[in-house]
Each structure stands twice: as C-alpha cells, then as structure tokens.
PyMOL Python script that loads the backbone (N, CA, C, O; Angstrom):
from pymol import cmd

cmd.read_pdbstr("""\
ATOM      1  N   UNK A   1      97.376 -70.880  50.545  1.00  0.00           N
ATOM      2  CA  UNK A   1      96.894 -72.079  51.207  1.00  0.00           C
ATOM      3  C   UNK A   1      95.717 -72.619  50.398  1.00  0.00           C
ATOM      4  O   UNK A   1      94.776 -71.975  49.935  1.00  0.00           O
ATOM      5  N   UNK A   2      95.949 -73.896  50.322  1.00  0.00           N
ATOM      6  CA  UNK A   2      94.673 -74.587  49.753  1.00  0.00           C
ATOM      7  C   UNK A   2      93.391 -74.409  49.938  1.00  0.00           C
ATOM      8  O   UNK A   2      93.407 -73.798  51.007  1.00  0.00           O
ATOM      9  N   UNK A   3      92.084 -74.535  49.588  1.00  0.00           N
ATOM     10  CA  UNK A   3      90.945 -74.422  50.306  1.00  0.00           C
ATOM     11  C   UNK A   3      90.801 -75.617  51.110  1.00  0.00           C
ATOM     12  O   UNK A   3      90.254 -75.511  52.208  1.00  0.00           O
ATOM     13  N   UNK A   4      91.391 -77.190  50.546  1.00  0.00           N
ATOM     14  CA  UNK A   4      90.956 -78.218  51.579  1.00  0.00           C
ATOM     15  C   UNK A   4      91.630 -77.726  52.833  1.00  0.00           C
ATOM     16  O   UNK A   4      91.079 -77.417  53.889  1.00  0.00           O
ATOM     17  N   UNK A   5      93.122 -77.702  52.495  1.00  0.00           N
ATOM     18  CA  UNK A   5      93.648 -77.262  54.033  1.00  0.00           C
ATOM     19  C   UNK A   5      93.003 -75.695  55.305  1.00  0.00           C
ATOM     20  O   UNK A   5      93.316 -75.458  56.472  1.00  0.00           O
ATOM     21  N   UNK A   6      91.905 -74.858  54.204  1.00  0.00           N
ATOM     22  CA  UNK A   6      91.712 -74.125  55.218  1.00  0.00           C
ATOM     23  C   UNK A   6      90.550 -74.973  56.155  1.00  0.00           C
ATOM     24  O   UNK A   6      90.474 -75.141  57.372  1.00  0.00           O
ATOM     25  N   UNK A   7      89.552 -75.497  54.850  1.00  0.00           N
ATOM     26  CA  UNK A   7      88.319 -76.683  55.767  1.00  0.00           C
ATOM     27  C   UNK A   7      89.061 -76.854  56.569  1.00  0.00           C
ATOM     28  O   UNK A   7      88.908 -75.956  57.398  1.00  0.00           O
ATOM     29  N   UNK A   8      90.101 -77.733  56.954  1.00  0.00           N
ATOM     30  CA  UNK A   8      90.288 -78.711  57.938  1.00  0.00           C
ATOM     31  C   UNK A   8      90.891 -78.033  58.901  1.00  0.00           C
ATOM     32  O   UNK A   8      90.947 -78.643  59.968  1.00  0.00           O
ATOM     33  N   UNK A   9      91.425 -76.828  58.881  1.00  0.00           N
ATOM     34  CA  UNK A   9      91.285 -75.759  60.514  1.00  0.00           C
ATOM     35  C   UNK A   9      90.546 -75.633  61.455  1.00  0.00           C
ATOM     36  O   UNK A   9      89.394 -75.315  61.161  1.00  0.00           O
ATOM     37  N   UNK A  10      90.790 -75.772  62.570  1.00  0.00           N
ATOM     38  CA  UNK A  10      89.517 -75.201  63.723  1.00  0.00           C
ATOM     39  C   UNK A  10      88.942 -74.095  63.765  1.00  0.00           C
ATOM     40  O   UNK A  10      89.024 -73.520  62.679  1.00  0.00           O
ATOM     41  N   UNK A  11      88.385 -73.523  64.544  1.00  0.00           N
ATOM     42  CA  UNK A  11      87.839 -72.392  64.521  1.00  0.00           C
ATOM     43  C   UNK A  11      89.394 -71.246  64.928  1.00  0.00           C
ATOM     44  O   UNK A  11      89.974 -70.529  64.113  1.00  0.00           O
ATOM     45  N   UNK A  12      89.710 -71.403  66.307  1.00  0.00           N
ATOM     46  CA  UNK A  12      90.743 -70.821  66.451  1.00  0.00           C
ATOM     47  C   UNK A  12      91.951 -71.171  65.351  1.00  0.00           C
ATOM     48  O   UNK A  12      93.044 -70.941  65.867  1.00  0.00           O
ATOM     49  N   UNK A  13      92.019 -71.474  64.507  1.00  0.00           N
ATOM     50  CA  UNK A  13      93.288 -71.520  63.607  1.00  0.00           C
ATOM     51  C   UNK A  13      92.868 -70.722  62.755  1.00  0.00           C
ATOM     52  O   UNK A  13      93.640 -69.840  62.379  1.00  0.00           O
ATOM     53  N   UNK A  14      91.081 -70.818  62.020  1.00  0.00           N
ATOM     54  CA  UNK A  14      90.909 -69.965  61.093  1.00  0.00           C
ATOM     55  C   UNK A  14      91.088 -68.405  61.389  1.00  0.00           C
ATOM     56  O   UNK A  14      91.644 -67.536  60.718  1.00  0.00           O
ATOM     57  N   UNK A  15      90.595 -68.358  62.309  1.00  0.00           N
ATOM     58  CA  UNK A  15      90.896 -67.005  63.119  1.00  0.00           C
ATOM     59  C   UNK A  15      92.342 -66.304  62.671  1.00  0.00           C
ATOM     60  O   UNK A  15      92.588 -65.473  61.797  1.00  0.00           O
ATOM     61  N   UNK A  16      93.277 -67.049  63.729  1.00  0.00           N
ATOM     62  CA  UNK A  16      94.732 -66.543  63.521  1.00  0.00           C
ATOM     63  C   UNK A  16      95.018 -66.659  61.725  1.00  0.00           C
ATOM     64  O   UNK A  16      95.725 -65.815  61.174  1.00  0.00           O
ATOM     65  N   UNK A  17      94.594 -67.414  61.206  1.00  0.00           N
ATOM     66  CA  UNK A  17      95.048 -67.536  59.632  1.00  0.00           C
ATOM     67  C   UNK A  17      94.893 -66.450  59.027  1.00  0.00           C
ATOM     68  O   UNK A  17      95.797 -66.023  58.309  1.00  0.00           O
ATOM     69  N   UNK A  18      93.671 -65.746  59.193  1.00  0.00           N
ATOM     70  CA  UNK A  18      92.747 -64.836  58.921  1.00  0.00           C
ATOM     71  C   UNK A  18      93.434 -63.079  59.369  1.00  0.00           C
ATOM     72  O   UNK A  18      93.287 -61.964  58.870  1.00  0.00           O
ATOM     73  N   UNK A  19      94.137 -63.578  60.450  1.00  0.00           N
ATOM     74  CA  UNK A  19      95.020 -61.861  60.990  1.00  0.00           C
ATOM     75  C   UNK A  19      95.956 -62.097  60.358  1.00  0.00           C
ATOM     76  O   UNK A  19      96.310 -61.128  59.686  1.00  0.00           O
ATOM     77  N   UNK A  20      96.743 -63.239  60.213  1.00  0.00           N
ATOM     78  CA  UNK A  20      98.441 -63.341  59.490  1.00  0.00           C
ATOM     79  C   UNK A  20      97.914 -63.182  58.141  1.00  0.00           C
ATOM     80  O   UNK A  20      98.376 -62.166  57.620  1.00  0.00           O
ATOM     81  N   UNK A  21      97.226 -63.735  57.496  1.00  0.00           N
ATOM     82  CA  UNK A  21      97.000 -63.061  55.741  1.00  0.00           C
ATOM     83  C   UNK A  21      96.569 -61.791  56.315  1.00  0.00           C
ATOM     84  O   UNK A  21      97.039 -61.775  57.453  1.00  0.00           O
ATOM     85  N   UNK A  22      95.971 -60.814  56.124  1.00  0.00           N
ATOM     86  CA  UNK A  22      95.341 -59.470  56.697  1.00  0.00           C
ATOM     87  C   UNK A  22      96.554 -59.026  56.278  1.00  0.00           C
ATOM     88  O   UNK A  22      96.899 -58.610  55.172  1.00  0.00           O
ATOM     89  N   UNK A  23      97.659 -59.277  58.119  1.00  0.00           N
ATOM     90  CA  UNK A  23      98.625 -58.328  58.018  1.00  0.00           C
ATOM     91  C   UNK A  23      99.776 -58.423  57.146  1.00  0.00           C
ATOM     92  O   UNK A  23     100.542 -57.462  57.063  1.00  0.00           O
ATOM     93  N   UNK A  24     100.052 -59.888  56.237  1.00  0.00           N
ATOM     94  CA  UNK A  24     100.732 -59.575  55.230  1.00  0.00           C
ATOM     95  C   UNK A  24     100.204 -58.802  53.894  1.00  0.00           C
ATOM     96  O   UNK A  24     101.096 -58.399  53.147  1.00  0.00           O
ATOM     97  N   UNK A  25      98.825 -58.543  53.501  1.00  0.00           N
ATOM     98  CA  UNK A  25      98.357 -58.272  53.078  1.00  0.00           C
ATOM     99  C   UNK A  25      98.728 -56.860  53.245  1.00  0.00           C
ATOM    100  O   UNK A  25      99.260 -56.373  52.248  1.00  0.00           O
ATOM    101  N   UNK A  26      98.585 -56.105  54.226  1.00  0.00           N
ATOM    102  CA  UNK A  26      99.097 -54.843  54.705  1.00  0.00           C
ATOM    103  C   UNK A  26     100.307 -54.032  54.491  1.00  0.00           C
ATOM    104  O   UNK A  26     100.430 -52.843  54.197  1.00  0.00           O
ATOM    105  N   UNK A  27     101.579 -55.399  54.814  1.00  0.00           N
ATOM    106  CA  UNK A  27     102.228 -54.891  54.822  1.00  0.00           C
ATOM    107  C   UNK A  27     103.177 -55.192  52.838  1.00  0.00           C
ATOM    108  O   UNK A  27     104.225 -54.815  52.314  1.00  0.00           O
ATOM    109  N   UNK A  28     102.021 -56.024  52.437  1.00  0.00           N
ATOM    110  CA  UNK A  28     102.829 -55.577  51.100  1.00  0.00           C
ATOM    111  C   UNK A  28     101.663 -54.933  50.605  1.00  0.00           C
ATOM    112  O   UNK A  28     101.257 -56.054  50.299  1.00  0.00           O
ATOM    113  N   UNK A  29     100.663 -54.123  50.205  1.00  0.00           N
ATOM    114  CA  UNK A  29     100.610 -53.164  49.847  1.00  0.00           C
ATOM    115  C   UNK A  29     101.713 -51.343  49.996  1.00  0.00           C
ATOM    116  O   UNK A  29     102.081 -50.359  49.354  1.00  0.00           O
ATOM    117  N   UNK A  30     101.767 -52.167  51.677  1.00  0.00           N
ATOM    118  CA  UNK A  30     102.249 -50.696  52.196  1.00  0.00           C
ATOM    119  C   UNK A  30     103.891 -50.586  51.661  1.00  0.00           C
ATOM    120  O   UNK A  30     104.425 -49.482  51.769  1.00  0.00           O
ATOM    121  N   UNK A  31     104.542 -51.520  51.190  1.00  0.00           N
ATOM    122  CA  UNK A  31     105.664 -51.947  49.797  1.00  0.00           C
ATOM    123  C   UNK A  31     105.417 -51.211  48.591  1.00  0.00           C
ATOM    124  O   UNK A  31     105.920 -50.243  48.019  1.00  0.00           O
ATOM    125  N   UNK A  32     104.212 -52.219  48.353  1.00  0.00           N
ATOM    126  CA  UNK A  32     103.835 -51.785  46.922  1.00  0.00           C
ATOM    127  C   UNK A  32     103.617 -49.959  46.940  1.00  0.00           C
ATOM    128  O   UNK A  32     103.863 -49.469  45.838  1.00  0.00           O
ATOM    129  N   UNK A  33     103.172 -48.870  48.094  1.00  0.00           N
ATOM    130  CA  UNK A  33     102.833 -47.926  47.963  1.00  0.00           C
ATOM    131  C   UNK A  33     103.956 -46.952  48.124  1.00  0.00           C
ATOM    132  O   UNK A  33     103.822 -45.729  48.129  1.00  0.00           O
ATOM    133  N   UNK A  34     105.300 -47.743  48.280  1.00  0.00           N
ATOM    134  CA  UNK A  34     106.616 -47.278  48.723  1.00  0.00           C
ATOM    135  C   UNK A  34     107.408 -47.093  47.547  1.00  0.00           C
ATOM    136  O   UNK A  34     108.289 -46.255  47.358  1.00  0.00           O
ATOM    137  N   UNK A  35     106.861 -48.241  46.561  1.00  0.00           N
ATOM    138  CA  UNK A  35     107.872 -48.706  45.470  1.00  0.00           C
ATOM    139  C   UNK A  35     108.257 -49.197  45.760  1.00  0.00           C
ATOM    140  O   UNK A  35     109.160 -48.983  44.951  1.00  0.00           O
ATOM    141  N   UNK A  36     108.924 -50.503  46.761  1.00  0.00           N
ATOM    142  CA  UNK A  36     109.779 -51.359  46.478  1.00  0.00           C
ATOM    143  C   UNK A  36     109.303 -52.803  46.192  1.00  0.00           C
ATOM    144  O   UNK A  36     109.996 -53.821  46.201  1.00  0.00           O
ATOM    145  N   UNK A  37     108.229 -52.709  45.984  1.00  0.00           N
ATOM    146  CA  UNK A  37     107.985 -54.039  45.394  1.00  0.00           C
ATOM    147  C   UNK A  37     106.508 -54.175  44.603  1.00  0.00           C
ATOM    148  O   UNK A  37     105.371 -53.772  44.850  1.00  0.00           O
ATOM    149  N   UNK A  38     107.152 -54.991  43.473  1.00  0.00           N
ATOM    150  CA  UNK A  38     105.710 -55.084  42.266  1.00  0.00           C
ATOM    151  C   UNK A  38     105.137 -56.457  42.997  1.00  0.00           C
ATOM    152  O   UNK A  38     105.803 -57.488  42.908  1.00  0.00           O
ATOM    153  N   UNK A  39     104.114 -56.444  43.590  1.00  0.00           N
ATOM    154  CA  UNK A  39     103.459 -57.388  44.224  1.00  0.00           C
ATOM    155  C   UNK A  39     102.397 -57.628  43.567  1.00  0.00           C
ATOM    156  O   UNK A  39     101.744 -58.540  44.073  1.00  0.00           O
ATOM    157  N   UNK A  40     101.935 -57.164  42.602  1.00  0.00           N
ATOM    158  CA  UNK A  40     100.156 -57.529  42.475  1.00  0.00           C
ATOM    159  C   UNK A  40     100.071 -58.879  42.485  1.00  0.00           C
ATOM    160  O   UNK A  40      98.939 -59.170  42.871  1.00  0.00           O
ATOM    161  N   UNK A  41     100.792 -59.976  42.220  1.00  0.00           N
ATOM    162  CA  UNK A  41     100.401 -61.461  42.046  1.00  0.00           C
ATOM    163  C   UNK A  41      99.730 -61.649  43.049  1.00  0.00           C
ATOM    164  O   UNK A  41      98.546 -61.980  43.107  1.00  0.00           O
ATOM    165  N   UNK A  42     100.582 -61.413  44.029  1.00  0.00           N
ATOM    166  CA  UNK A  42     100.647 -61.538  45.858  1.00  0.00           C
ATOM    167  C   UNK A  42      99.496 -61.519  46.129  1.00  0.00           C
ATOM    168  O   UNK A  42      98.705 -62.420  46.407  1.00  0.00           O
ATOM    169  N   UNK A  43      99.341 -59.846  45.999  1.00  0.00           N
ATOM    170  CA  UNK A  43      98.019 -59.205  46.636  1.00  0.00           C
ATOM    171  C   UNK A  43      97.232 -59.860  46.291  1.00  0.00           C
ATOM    172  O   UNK A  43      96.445 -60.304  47.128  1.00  0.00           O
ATOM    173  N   UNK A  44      97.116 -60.157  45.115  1.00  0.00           N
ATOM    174  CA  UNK A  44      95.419 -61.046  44.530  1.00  0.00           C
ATOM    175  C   UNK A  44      95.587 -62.498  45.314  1.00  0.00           C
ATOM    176  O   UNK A  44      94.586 -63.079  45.733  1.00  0.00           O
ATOM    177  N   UNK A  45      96.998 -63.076  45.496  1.00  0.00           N
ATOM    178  CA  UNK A  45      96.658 -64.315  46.077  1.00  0.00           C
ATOM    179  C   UNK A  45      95.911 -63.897  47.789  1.00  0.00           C
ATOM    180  O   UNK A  45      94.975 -64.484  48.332  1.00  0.00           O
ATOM    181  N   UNK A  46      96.575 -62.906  48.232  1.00  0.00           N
ATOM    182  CA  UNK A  46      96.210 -62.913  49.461  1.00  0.00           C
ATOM    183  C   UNK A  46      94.763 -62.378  49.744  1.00  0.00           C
ATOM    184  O   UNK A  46      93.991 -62.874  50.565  1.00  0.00           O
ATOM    185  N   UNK A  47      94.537 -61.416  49.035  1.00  0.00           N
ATOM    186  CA  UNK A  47      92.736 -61.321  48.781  1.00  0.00           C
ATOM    187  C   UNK A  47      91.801 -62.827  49.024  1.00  0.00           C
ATOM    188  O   UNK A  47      90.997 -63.228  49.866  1.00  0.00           O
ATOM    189  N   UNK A  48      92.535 -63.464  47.549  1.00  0.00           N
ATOM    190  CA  UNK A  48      91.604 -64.815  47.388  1.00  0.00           C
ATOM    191  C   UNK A  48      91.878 -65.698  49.020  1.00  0.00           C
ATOM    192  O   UNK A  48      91.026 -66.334  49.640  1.00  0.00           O
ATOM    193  N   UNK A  49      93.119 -65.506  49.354  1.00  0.00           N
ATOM    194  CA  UNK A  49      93.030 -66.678  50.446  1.00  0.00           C
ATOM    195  C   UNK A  49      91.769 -65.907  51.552  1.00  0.00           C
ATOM    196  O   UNK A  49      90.746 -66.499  51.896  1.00  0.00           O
ATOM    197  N   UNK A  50      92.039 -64.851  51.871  1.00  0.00           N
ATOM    198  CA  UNK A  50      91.391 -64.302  53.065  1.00  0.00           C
ATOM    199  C   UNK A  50      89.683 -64.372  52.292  1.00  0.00           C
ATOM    200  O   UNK A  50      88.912 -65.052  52.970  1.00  0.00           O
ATOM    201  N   UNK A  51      89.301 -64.001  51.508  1.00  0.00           N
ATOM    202  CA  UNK A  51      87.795 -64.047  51.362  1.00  0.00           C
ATOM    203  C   UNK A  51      87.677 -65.757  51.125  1.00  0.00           C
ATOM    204  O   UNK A  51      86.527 -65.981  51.502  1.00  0.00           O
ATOM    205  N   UNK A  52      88.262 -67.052  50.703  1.00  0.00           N
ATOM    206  CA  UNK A  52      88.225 -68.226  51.578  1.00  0.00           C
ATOM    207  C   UNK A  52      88.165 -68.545  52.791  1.00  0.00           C
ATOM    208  O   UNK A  52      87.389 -69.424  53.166  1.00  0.00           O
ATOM    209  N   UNK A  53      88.828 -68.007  53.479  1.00  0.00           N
ATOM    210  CA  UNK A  53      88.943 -68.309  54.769  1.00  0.00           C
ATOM    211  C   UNK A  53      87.439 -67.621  55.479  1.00  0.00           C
ATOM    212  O   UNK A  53      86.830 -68.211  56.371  1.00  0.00           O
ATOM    213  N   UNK A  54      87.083 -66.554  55.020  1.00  0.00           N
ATOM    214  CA  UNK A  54      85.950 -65.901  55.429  1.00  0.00           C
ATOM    215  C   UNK A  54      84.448 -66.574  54.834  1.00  0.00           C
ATOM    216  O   UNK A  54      83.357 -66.572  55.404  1.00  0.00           O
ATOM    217  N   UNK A  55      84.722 -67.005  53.813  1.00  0.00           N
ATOM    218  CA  UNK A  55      83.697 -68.118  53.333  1.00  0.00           C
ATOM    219  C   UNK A  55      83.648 -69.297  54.245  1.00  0.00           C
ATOM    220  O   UNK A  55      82.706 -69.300  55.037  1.00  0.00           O
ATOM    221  N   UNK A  56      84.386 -70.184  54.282  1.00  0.00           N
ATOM    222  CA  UNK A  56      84.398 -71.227  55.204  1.00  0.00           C
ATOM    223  C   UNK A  56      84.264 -71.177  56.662  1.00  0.00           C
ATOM    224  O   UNK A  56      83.983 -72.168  57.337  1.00  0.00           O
ATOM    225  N   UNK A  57      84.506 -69.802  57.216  1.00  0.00           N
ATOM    226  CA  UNK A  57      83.757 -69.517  58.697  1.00  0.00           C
ATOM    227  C   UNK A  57      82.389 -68.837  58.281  1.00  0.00           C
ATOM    228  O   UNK A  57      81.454 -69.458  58.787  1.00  0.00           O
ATOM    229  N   UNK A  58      81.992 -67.801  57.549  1.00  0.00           N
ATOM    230  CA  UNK A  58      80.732 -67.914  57.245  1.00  0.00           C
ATOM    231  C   UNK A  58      79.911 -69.112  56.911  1.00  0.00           C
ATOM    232  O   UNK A  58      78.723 -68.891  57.143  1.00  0.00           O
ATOM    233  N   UNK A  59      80.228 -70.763  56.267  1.00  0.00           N
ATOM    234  CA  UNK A  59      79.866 -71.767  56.093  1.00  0.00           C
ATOM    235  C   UNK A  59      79.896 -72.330  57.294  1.00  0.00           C
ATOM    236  O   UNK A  59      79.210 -73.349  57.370  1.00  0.00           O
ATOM    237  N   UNK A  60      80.506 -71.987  58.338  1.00  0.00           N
ATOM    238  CA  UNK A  60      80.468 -73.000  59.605  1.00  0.00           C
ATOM    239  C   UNK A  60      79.213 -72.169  60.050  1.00  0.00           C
ATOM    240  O   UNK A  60      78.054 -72.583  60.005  1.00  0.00           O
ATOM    241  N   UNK A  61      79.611 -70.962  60.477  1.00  0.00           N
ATOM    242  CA  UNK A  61      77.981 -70.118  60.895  1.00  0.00           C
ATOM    243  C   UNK A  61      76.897 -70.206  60.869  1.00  0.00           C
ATOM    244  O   UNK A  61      76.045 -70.023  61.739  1.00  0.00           O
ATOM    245  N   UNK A  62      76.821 -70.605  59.474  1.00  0.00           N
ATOM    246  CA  UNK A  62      75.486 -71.323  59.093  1.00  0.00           C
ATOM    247  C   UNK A  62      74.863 -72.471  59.172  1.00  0.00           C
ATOM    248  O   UNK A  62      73.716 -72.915  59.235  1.00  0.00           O
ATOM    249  N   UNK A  63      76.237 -72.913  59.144  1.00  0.00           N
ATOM    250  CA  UNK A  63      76.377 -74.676  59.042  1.00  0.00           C
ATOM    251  C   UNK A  63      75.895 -75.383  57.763  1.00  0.00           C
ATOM    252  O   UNK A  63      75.061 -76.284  57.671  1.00  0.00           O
ATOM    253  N   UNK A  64      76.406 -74.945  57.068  1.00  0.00           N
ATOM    254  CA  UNK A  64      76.373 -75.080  55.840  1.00  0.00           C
ATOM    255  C   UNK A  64      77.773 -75.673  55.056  1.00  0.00           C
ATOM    256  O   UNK A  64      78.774 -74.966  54.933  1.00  0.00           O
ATOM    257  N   UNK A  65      77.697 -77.046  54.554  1.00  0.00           N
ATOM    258  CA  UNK A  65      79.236 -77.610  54.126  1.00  0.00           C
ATOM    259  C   UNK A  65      79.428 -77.251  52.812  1.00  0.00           C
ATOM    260  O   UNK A  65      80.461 -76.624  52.578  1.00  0.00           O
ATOM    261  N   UNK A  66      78.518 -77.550  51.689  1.00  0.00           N
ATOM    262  CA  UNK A  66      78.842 -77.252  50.289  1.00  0.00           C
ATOM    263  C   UNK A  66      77.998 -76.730  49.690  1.00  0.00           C
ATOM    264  O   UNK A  66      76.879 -76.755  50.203  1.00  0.00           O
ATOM    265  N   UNK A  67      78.153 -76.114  48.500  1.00  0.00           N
ATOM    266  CA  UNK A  67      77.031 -75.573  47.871  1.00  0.00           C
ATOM    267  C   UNK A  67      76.012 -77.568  47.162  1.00  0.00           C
ATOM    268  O   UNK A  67      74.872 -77.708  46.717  1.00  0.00           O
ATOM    269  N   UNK A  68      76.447 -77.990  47.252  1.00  0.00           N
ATOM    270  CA  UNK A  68      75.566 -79.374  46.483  1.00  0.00           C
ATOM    271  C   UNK A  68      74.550 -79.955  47.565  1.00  0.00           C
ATOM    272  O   UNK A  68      73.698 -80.793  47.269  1.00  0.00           O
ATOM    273  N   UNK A  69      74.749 -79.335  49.090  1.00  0.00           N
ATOM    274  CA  UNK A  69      73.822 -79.914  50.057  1.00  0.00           C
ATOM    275  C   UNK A  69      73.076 -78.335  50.722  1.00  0.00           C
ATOM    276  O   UNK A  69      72.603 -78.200  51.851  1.00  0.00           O
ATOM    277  N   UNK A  70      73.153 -77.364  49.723  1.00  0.00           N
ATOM    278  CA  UNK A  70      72.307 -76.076  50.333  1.00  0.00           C
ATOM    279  C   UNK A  70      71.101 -76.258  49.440  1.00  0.00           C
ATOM    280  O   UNK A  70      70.751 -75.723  48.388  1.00  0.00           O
ATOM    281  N   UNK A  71      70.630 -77.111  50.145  1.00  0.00           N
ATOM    282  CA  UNK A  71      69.061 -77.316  49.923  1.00  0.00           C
ATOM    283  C   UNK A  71      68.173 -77.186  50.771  1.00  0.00           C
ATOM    284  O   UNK A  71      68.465 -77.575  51.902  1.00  0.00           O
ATOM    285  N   UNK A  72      66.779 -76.598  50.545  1.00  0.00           N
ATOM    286  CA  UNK A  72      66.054 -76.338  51.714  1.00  0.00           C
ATOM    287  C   UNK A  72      65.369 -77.742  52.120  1.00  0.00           C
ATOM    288  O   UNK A  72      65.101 -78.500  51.187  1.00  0.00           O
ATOM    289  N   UNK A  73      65.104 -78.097  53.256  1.00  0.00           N
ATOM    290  CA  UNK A  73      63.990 -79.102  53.603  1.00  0.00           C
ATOM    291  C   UNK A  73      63.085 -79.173  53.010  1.00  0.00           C
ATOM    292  O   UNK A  73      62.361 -78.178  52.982  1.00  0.00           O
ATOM    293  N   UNK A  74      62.678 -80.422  52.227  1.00  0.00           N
ATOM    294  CA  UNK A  74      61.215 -80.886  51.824  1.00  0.00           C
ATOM    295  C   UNK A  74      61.407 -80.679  50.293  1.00  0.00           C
ATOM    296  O   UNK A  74      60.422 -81.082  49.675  1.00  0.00           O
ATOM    297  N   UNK A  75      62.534 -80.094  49.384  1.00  0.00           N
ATOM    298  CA  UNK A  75      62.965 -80.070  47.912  1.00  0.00           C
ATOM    299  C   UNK A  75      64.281 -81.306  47.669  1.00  0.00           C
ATOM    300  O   UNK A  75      65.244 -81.757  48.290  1.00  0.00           O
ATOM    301  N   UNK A  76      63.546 -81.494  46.255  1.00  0.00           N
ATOM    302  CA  UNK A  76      64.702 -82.064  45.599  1.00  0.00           C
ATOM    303  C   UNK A  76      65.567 -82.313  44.781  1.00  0.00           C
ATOM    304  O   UNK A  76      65.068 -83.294  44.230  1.00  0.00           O
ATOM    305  N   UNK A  77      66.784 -82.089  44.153  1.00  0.00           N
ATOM    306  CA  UNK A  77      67.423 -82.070  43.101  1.00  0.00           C
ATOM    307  C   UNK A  77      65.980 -82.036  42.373  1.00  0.00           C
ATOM    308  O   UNK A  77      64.874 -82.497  42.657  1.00  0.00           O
ATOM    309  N   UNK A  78      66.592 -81.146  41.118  1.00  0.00           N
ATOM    310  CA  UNK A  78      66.256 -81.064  39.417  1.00  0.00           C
ATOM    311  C   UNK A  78      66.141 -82.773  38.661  1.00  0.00           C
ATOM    312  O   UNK A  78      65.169 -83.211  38.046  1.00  0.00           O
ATOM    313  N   UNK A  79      67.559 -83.556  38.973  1.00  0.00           N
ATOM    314  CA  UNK A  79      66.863 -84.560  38.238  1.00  0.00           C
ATOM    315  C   UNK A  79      66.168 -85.080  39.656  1.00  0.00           C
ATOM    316  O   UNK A  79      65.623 -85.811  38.829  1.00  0.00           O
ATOM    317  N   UNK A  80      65.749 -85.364  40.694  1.00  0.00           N
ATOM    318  CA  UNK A  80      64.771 -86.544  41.296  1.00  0.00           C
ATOM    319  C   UNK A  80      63.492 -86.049  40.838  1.00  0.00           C
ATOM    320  O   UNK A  80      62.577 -86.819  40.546  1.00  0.00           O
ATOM    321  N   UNK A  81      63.393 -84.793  40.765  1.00  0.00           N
ATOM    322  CA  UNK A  81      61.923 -84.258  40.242  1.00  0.00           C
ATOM    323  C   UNK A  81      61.511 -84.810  38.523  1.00  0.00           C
ATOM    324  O   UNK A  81      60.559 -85.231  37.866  1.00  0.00           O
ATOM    325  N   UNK A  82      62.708 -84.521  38.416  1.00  0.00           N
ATOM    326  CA  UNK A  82      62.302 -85.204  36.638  1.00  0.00           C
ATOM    327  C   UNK A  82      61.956 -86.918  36.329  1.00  0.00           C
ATOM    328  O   UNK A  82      61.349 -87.617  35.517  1.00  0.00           O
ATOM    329  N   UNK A  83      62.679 -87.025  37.407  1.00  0.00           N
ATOM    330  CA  UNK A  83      62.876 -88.769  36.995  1.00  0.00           C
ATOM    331  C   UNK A  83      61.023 -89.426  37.810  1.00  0.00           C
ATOM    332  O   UNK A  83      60.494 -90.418  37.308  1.00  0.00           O
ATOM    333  N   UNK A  84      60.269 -88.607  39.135  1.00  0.00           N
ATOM    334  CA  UNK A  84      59.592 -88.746  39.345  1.00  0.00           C
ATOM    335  C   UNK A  84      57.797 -87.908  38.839  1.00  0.00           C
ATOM    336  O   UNK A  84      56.684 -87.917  39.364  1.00  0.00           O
ATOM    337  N   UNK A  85      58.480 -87.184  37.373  1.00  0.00           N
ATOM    338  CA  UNK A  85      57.495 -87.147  36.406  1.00  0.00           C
ATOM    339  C   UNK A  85      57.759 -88.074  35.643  1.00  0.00           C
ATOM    340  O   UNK A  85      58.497 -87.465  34.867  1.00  0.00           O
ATOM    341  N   UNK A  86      57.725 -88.982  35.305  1.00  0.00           N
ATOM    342  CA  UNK A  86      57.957 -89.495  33.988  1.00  0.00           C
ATOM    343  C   UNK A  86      56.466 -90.566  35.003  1.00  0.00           C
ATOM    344  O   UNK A  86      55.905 -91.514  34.454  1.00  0.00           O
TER     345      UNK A  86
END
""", "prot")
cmd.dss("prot")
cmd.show_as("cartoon", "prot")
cmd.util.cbc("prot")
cmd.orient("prot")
C-alpha cells in the first residue's frame, strides 16, 4: 500500500490495516520456515508497510503531519534566518 493511501485512513482502518499486514506477515514467514515459499521480497514489503502505518499513527499522536512543519514554536527555517542577516 502506498504511503498517501495509508495518510488518508482513519484511525480505525489504520488499526485493522495494521493486524491484516502483521498476520500476513506471520503467516508467510511461518511458509518461509516450512520451505514452501522463498518470500523475502514479501517480507521486506510487509515490514516496510507495517512500520508506515506505525509512523503515521505515531504522527497522528503527536500531531505531527510532515517532517517540513516539525518545527518548534518561535524558530525559523535555515534560509528565513539567513535572508534576515543580510
């Protein structure tokens, strides 16, 4: 799954998104530990989706949308500071 399409989930969707990768995640390792299937592509995709999905509810938590607006109050971009030395 995309990252835009996980943004635009609710809370309860990220949730359920979050157990259905898990348990496919589960159950193809538990393949892969059988032998019947060379999965590593998989696995790494399903890693990356689930620690997305866990980023973007950790970003709601905080309330925090992007890394370009995690700025503290009362600072400002690198260039406004430069442009207001000159």
């Amino acid at each position: 799954m995309e990252l835009n399409k996980i943004r635009n989930l609710s809370d309860a969707e990220l949730s359920h998104q979050e157990k259905v990768t898990a348990e496919q995640l589960f159950r193809l390792r538990f393949q892969v530990a059988l032998g019947q299937n060379d999965g590593v592509k998989k696995i790494r995709l399903l890693r990356k989706e689930i620690a997305q999905i866990k980023t973007v509810a950790r970003e709601r938590e905080l309330g925090i949308r992007g890394a370009a607006k995690d700025l503290r109050p009362g600072t400002a971009p690198e260039s406004a500071k430069e442009k207001g030395a000159r």
